[in-house]
N, C-alpha and C positions, 0 to 999 in steps of 0.2 A: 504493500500500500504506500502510497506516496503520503509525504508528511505533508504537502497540500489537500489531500482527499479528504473526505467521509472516514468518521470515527474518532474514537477516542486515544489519548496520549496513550494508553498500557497496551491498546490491541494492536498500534501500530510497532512499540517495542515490541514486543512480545511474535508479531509476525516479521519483521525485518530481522529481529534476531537468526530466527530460524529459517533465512534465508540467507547468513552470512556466511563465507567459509571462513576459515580461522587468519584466514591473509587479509581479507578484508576487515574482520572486527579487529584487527589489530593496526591497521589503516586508520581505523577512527580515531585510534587514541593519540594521534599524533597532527602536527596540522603539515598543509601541503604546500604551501608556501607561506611569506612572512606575515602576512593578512590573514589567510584562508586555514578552516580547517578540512574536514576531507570526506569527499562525497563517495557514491556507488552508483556513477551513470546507468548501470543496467540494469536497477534500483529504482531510477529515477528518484535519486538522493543527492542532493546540490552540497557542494562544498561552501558552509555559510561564510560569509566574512565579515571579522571580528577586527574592530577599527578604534581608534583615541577620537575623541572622547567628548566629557561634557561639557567643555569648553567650548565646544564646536566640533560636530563630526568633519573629520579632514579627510576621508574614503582613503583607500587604498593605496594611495602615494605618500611617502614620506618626503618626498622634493614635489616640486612643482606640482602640487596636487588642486584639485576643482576646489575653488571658492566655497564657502561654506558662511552660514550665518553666527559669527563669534561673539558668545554671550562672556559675560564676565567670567572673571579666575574665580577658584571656589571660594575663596578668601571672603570676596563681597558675597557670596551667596551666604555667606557664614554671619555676614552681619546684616543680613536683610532679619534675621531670624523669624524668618515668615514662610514656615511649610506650604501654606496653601502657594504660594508664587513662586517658590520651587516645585512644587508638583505641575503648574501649567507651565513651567521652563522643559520638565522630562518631557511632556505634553508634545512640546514641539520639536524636541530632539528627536525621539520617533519620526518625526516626521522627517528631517533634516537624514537621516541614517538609511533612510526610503531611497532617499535624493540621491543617498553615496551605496546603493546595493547591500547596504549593511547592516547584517544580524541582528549585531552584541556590539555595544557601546560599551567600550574598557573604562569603568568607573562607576561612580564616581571613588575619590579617594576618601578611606575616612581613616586614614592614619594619626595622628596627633602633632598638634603646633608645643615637641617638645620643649626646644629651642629655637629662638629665634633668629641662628643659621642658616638652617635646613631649608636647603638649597629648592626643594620642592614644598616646602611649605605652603604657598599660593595654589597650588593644587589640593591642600587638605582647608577641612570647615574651619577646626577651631582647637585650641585645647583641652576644651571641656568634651567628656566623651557623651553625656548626655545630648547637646547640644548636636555633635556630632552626629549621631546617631538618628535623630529623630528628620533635621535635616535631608541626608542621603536616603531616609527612608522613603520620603516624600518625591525626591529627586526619582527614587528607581520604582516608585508607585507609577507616576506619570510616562516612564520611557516604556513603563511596558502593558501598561492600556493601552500603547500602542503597537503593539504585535513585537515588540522591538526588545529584546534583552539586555537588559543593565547587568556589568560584572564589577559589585564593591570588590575595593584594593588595598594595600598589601599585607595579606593575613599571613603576619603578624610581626610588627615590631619595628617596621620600616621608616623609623621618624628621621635618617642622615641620609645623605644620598657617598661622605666619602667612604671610599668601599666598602658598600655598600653589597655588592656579590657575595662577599665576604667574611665579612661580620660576627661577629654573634654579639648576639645581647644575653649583659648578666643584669635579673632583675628577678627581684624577690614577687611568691607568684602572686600576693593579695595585690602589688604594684601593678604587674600585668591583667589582673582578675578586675580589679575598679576603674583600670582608666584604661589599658590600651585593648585589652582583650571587651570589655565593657562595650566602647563605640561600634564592634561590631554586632556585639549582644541586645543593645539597645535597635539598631536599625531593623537586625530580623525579628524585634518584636511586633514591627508597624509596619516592617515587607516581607516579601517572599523574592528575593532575585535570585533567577535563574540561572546564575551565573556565581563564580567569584573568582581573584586572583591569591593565587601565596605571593609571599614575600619573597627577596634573593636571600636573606641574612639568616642567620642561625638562631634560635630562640631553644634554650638549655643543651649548647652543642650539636645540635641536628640542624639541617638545613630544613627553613616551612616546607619546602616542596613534598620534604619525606618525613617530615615530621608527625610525630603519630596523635597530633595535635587535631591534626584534621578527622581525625576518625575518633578522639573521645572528648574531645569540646566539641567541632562544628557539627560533627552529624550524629554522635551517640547522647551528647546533653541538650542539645540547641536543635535535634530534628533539622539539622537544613540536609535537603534532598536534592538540590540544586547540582550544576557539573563544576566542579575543582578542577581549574585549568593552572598552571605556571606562570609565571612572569618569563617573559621573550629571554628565551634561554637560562631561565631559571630550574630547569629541570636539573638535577644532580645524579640519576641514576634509574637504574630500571627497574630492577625486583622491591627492593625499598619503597621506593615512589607510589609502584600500584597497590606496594601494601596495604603505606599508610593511606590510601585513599584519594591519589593526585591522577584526577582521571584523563586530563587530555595535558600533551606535552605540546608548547608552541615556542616559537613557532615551527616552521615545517622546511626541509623536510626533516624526519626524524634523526635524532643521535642517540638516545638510549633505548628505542623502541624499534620497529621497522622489523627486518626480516630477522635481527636476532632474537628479536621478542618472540616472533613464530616457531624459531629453533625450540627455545625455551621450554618453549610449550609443550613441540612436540614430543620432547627430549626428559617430562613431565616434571622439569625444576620450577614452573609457574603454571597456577592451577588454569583450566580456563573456565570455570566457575568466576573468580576472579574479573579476569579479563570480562567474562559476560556482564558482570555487576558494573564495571567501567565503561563497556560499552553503551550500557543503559541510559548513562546518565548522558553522555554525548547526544545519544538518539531523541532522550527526552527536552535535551537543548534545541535539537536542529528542529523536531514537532513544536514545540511550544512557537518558535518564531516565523513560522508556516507564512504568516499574513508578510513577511519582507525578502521574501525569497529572488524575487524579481530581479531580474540582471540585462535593465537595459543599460544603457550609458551614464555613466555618471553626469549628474547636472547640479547647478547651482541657481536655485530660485529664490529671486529676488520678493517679500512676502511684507507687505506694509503693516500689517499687523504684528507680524511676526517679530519686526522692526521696533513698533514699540511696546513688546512685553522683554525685550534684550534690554532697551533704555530703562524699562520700568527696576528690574532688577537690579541693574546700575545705581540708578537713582536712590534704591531704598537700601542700596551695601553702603553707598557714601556716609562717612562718618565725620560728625563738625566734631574739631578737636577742640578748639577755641576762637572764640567769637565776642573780644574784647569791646566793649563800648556798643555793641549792638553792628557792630560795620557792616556783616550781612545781615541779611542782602543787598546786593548793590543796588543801588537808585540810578539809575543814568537820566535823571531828568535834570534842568539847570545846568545841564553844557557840561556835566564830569568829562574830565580826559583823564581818560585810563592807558596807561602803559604795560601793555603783557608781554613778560621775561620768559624765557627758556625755549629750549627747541621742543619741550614734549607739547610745548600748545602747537606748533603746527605738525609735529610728526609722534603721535604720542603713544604710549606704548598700550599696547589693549592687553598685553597679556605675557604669561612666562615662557621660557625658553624649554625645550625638549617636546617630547610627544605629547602635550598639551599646546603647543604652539601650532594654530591654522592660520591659514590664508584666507581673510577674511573677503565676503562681497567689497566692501569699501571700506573705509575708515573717516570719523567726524573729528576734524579736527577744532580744538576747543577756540583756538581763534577765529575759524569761519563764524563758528556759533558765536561769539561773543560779539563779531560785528556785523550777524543778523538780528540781533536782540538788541544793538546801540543805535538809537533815533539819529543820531548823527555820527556812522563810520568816521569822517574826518575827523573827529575826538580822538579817535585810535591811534595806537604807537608800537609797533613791534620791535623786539631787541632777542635776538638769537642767546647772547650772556654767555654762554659758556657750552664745549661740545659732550656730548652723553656717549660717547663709544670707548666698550673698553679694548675692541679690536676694531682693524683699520676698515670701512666698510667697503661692503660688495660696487663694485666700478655702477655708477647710474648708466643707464642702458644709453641714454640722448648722450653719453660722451663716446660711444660706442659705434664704428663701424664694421661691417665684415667684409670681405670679399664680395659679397653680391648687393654690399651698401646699402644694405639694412641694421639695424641695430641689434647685435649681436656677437657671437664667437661662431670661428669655424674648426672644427676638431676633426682631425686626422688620427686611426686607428692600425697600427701595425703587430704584426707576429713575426716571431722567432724565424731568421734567416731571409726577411724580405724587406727591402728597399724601400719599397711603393706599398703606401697605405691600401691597409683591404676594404676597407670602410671609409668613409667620407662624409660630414654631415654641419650645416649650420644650424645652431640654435640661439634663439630669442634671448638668450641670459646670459651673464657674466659669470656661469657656472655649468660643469659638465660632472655628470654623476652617474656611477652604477653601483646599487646598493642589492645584495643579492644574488645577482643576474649579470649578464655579457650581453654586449648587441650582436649578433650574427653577424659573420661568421665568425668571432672572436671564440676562444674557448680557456680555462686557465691555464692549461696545457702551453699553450703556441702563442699565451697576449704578452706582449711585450711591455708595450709602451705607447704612449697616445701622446699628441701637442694641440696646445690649441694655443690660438691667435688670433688679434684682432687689433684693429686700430683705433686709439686712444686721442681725443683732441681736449687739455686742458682747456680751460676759461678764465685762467691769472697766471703768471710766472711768478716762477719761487721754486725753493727746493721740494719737493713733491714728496709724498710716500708712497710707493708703490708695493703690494704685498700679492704673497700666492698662499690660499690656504690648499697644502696639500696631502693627500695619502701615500704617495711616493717620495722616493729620491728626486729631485726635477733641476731645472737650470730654465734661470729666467734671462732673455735677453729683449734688450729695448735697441731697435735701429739693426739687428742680428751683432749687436755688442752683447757679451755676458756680464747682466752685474748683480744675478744673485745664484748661486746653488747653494743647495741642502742636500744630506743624505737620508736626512728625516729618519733616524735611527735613536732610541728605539723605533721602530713603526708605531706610530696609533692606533689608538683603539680604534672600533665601531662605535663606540659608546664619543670617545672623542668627535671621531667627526659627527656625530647626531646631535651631541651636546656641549663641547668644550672647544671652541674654537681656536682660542688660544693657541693650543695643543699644536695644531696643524698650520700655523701662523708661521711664515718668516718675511721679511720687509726689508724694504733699502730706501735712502734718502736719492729720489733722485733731482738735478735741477733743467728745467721745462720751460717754454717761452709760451705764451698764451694763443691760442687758437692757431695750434702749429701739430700736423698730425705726428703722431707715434707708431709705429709698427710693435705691440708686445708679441713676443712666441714661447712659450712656457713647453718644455720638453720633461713628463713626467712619466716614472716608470712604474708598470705595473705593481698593485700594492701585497707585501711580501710578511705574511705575521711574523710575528714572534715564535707563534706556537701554535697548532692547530686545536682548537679549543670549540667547533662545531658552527660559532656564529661565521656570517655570512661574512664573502670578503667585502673587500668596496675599494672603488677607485673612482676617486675626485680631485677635481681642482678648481680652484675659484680664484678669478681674478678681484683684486682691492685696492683703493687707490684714496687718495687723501691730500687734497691741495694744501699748500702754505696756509698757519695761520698761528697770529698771537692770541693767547688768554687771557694776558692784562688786555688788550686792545679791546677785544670783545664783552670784557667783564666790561671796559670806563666808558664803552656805545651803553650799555645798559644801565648803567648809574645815571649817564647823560639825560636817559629817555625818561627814565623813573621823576627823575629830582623836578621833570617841567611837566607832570602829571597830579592829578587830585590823588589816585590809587594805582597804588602799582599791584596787578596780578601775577605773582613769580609758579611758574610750574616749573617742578622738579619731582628726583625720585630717582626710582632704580625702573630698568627696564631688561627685557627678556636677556641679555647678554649677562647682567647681574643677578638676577636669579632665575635657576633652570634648572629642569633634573641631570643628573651627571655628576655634580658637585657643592660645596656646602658654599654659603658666605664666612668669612672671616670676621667680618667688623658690620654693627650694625648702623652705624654713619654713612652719610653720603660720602659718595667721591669728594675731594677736597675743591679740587673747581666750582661744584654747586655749592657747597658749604658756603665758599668765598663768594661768590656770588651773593647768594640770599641776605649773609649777612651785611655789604658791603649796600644793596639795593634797597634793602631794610632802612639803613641810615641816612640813607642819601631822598626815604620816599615818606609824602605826608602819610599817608594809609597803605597797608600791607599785608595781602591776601596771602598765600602760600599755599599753593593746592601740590599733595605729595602722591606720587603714584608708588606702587610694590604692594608682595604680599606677604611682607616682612615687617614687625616693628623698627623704627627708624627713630635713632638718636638724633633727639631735636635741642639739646641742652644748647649749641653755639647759637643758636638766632630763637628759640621761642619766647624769650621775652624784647624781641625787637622786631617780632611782626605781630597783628592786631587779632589776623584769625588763621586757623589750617584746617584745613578741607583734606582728611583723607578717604583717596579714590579706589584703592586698589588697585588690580589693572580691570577699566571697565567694560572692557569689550571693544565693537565697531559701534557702538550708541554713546560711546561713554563722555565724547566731546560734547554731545546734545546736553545729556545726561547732569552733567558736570556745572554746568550754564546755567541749567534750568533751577538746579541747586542756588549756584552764588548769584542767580537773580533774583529769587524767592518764588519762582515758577512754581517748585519742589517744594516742599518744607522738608526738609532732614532726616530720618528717621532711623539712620544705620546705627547700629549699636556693635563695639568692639567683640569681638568673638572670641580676641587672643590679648592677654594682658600687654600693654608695654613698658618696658623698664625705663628708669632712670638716666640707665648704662648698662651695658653690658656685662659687667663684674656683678652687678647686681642679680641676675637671674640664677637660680639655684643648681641649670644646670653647667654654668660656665666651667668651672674646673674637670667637665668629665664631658665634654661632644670638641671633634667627632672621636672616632674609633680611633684606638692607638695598637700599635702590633707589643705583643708582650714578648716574655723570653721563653715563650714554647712558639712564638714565631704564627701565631695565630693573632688575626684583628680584630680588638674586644671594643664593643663599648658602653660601661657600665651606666644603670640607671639609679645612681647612689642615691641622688636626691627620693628615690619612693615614690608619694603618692603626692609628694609638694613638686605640682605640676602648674605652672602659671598663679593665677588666683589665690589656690588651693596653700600655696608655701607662706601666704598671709601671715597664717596661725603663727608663727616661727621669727616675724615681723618683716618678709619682704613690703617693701613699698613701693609699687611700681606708679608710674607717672598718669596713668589712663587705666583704671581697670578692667578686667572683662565687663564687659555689659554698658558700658560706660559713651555716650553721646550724647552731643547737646541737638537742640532744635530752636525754632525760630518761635515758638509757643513755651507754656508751662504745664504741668499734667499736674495734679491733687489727687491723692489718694486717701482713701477714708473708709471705717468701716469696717475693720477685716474680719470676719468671722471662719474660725477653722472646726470643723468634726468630720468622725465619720460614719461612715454607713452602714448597713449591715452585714456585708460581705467585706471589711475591715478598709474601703477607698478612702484615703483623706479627703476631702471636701472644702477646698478654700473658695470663698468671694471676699471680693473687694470692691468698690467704688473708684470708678477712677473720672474727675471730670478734668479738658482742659479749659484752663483757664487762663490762657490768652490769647490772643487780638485772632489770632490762624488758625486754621485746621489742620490737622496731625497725625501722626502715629505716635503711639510711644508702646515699649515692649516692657507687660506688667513678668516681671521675673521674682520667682521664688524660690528664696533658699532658707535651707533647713540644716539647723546643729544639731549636735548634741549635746547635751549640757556638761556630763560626767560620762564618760565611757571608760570601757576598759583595755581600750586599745588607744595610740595616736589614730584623732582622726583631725581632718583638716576645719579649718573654724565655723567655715560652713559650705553646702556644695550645692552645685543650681540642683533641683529635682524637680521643676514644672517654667512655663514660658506662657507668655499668650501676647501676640501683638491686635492693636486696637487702635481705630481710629473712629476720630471724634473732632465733630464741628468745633467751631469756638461756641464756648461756655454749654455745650455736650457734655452728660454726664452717661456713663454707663458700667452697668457690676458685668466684673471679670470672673468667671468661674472654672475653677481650674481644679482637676481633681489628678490625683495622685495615688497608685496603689501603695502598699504598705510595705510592700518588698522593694521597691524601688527610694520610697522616703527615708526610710529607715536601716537598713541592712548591711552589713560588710562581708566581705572576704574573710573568714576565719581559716586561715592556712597552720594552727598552732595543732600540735599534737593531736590526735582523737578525731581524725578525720576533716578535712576541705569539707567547708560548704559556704554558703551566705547564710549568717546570722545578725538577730536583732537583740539586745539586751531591754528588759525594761529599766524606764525610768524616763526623763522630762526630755520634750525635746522642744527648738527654738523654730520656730516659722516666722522669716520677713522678709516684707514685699514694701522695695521703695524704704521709707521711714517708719512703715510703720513694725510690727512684730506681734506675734502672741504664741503663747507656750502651749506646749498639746502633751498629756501623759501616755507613754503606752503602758500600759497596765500588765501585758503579756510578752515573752518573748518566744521569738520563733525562728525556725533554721528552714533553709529550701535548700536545694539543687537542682537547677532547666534553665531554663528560657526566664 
């Protein structure tokens, strides 16, 4: 039966089973190329494809892949804290994954904002695993109403990105049981995804992939029935793997499965019982997503609505940090001139860097918007200030000619023993890549070596930067003069060239006269690992290129613009090069150029907005008390320039609430002394979770004081709370309402949050921890009761990992519930122990 037909998910298992032979069910469990997992045409059983992500489904290519609608980083979805507009975001992600031929949507992440390093942070909700959890739950609600499978990620333990393969985490288990293992126990209380990924790291010595984690937390206490697939070459081994429960290996083609798996079998050192029970779960994937099967062309549909529920989300992640003397929202009435600083207003960053990073329809830059929304543009003043790149960038295409004098490169492909390229080909970019795969008739066998070239015409004289990011040994000549080679030894990773560019970076200062062509020729040789390690090979090069310029020069244009303005609006931040998966941050400051900037603009300007992009807290101690307000955005997507505008004009009124604490400093967070991994002296890479269960907020008790706490934003109104009454029910629900009316001039959101102590326990526990949410809006002088209820198991209960058996227990005795200012105490009279869900 085909998994588009007539009938039910068991009968079509159940009959495709008993139509596989043992080379095909053992087919399933692996995938077929880097996207795809693996069909049975004779079956008529499509090889589904499984694509990144929530951010924006990007389909099937990892380079130059179809446009796609890019909604915010998870960061802002974290601080909308509003499930229902994360579930019409999954809503239209289904739809968007239609568009890209595609299954299973790889996400979302619900790992933890341990540190605020962590290089993929902006990919994950929050610190809070509660918060986390209820979130994603909502997100993988919506993606698969729409026939479309959500895969939450990386189970377990994945909060660093440096080596990250690697790793293992030492962490006491109630640490892992309340917070990191929790955000995915909290999500499968309020979903069911079809889906999930492990981790690459090690959690107690084992690698997730084969860790026997998955089979007595995720599917023998927690009931998920769902298919356990790997992280993209996270597989570690064969027999292990299927033990513990890790049903499908990606990507494809196979390394530790394939025809040796079949040997195994037949040879009876791996059950095929087994294998049948992993097969299951594969088939019960491909049936469930039955309605997204379709494999016409990938396209990219441009959707007005769809447009503004990407803004809306933008809008309600935006968080006002401070808003001194009331300065927002701007007024442009009475002739204000406004001067707007930084390059992210006209080129701004939507989003982080790795396989969360799409190629979006368009991008809204915040200065268009700001001089569609100004009664009089000529008030306007733009100042570039300072540059945001932390490598040299990709050559602009309009400086670009090829051979057939179009805007591009032409690349020439050779093999072993011949002269004359076999291949021949011009492309559209300043980039040539093969990630996976060979162009015919190349093969790894007979590829040599490729060049590519193309002609270069600056636009100023000066000493230039010219750069090649590449995979091989190469030699770069300008005019057929040689003036750069590398041997590019070590070789890079895969993981480098997807995410670390740096890595593949070499450059030379060259000097250039203005609008005077160049002939570049880059001769690079085929790419040659270290060590054969299963992932795929790749062979790329990328031209880069960087005209003359000064920092003071550009910083004293932007103080000039500032100083003969009413209000200067500075955008800054970090963007996709600064944080990405691949690698951690170092320092949570800005680059010292933008620092210098902000501060130097600050002094020189009557009023001073400061809008920050990342999805990282950001040390503000050098300039927060010499700008008036800061506006942080995240990265907001392709709406987020709208978005952003609509915010500092008072379109919006504010509503985003912090999801992730932020510190003072850096030294200040409890996990500074122990992230990332350090390699010990058995030569293995640890990285300890000493800090416990003082995770952000949570290390309060202890007296961190961070600068913005979790939960923590202003708005352009006031909210009153009043009223609170707490009991419970008969079947043991806490039961809170409250009164919440606003009570100034706007209309609003505010997010009424509840947390709950302990008074006296018998264990450290933290001073208090969110255990309910509910956001609300209300006119000006709108009053409305908030009711929010709460099970007993979740209010009350911990991790008991001490002698006499794990479980979750509650002790009696008084416990604290507040919401806002206000508080009231609640007895439990009983105590009581669980183990599930």
């Amino acid at each position: 039966m085909s998994p588009s037909g007539k009938g039910n998910e068991e009968s079509f298992i159940t009959t495709t089973l008993s139509q596989l032979t043992i080379e095909e069910k053992v087919s399933f469990l692996s995938g077929s190329s880097f996207v795809a997992a693996t069909g049975v045409p004779r079956l008529d059983i499509p090889a589904i494809n499984l694509v990144d992500s929530v951010n924006g489904v990007k389909g099937t290519s990892h380079i130059n892949g179809t446009p796609t609608l890019c909604f915010p980083s998870t960061t802002c979805l974290g601080s909308t804290w509003n499930p229902s507009l994360i579930k019409e975001m999954g809503t239209e992600l289904a739809i968007q994954a239609k568009y890209k031929n595609a299954s299973v949507i790889l996400g979302p992440t619900v790992n933890i904002h341990r540190d605020p390093r962590g290089g993929r942070n902006f990919e994950c909700f929050s610190e809070d695993p509660l918060l986390t959890g209820r979130l994603a739950a909502a997100l993988i609600n919506g993606i698969q109403e729409g026939g479309v499978a959500a895969c939450p990620k990386h189970f377990v333990g994945n909060e660093s990105e440096t080596k990250r393969r690697f790793y293992r985490v030492e962490a006491e288990k109630r640490t892992m049981r309340e917070i990191y293992l929790a955000a995915f126990q909290h999500l499968l209380r309020e979903s069911t995804p079809w889906a999930l990924m492990t981790a690459y790291n090690k959690v107690e010595g084992v690698y997730c992939s084969e860790n026997p984690i998955i089979r007595n937390v995720l599917r023998d206490e927690w009931g998920f029935e769902g298919c356990v697939m790997s992280d993209w070459f996270g597989t570690r081994s064969g027999v292990p793997a299927l033990n513990a429960g890790l049903d499908l290996e990606m990507p494809g083609p196979s390394v530790f499965r394939g025809m040796q798996l079949v040997e195994e079998v037949k040879q009876g050192k791996m059950r095929e019982e087994i294998i049948d029970e992993r097969v299951r779960r594969v088939l019960g994937l491909i049936h469930k997503t039955s309605a997204s099967h379709s494999k016409g062309e990938e396209r990219s549909v441009v959707d007005e609505k769809a447009n503004l529920l990407a803004r809306r989300v933008a809008s309600e992640g935006i968080v006002l940090l401070k808003n001194e003397d009331s300065v927002l929202p701007l007024k442009f009435d009475g002739g204000m001139k406004v001067a707007v600083i930084g390059s992210a207003a006209t080129d701004p960053p939507i989003g982080g860097g790795g396989s969360a990073k799409v190629p979006p329809q368009y991008v809204q830059a915040p200065f268009d918007c700001i001089t569609s929304a100004h009664p009089d543009p000529s008030l306007l003043s733009y100042s570039l200030g300072c540059k945001a790149h932390c490598t040299v960038p990709g050559i602009p295409l309009e400086l670009l000619s090829a051979r057939n004098d179009q805007r591009g490169i032409d690349v020439r492909y050779f093999v072993n023993g011949k002269d004359d390229p076999v291949l021949e080909e011009f492309l559209p970019s300043a980039q040539v890549a093969m990630l996976g795969f060979l162009k015919p008739p190349l093969t790894q066998e007979t590829f040599s070596h490729f060049t590519v070239s193309t002609t270069i015409t600056p636009t100023s004289a000066g000493n230039h930067t010219l750069a090649v990011q590449a995979t091989g040994s190469f030699q770069l000549f300008v005019n057929d003069k040689l003036i750069l080679r590398d041997d590019m030894q070590p070789p890079p990773s895969v993981e480098d060239f997807l995410f670390v560019p740096e890595a593949l970076e070499r450059k030379v200062s060259v000097p250039m006269e203005a609008h005077k062509p160049y002939l570049l020729k880059a001769v690079v040789q085929a790419y040659v690992p270290l060590e054969e390690t299963g992932e795929p090979r790749v062979h790329a090069a990328k031209f880069c290129f960087q005209e003359e310029y000064s920092e003071p020069v550009l910083r004293s244009e932007a103080v000039e613009v500032a100083s003969s303005a009413d209000i200067s609006v500075i955008f800054a931040g970090r963007n996709a090069e600064m944080e990405s998966e691949g690698f951690d941050l170092t320092s949570i400051k800005l680059p010292s150029n933008q620092e210098q900037l902000i501060v130097d603009v600050a002094k020189a300007s009557k009023k001073t907005v400061l809008v920050l992009y990342g999805g990282n807290p950001i040390d503000v101690s050098a300039y927060k008390d010499l700008v008036d307000a800061i506006l942080f955005t995240h990265f907001p997507g392709q709406e987020g320039g709208q978005a952003i505008v609509d915010v500092l004009t008072g379109k919006i009124c504010p509503s985003g609430r912090l999801a992730t604490s932020w510190p003072m400093k850096l030294e200040d967070v409890p996990t500074f002394g122990h992230f990332p991994a350090e390699r010990k002296c058995d030569g293995e890479w640890e990285i300890g979770y000493a800090e416990g269960l003082r995770v952000g907020y949570r290390a309060e008790a202890d007296g961190y004081a961070p600068r913005y706490r979790f939960g923590f934003g202003l708005s352009y109104t006031r909210f009153q709370y009043s009223s609170l009454t707490c009991a419970t029910s008969a079947d043991g629900v806490l039961l809170l309402e409250v009164r919440v009316e606003n009570v100034g001039a706007v209309a609003g959101s505010d997010v009424v949050q509840v947390y709950i102590s302990e008074v006296k326990s018998v264990v450290w526990r933290p001073r208090e921890e969110l255990k309910g949410f509910e956001k609300v809006w209300l006119e000006s002088g709108e009053t409305k009761t908030v009711r929010i209820e709460i099970g007993k198991r979740l209010a009350f209960s911990w991790w008991d990992d001490r002698q006499g058996g794990e479980c979750w227990r509650a002790e009696p005795g008084e416990f604290k519930v507040r919401i806002g200012e206000l508080s009231a105490s609640f007895m439990l009279e009983e105590g009581f122990s669980w183990w599930g869900l």
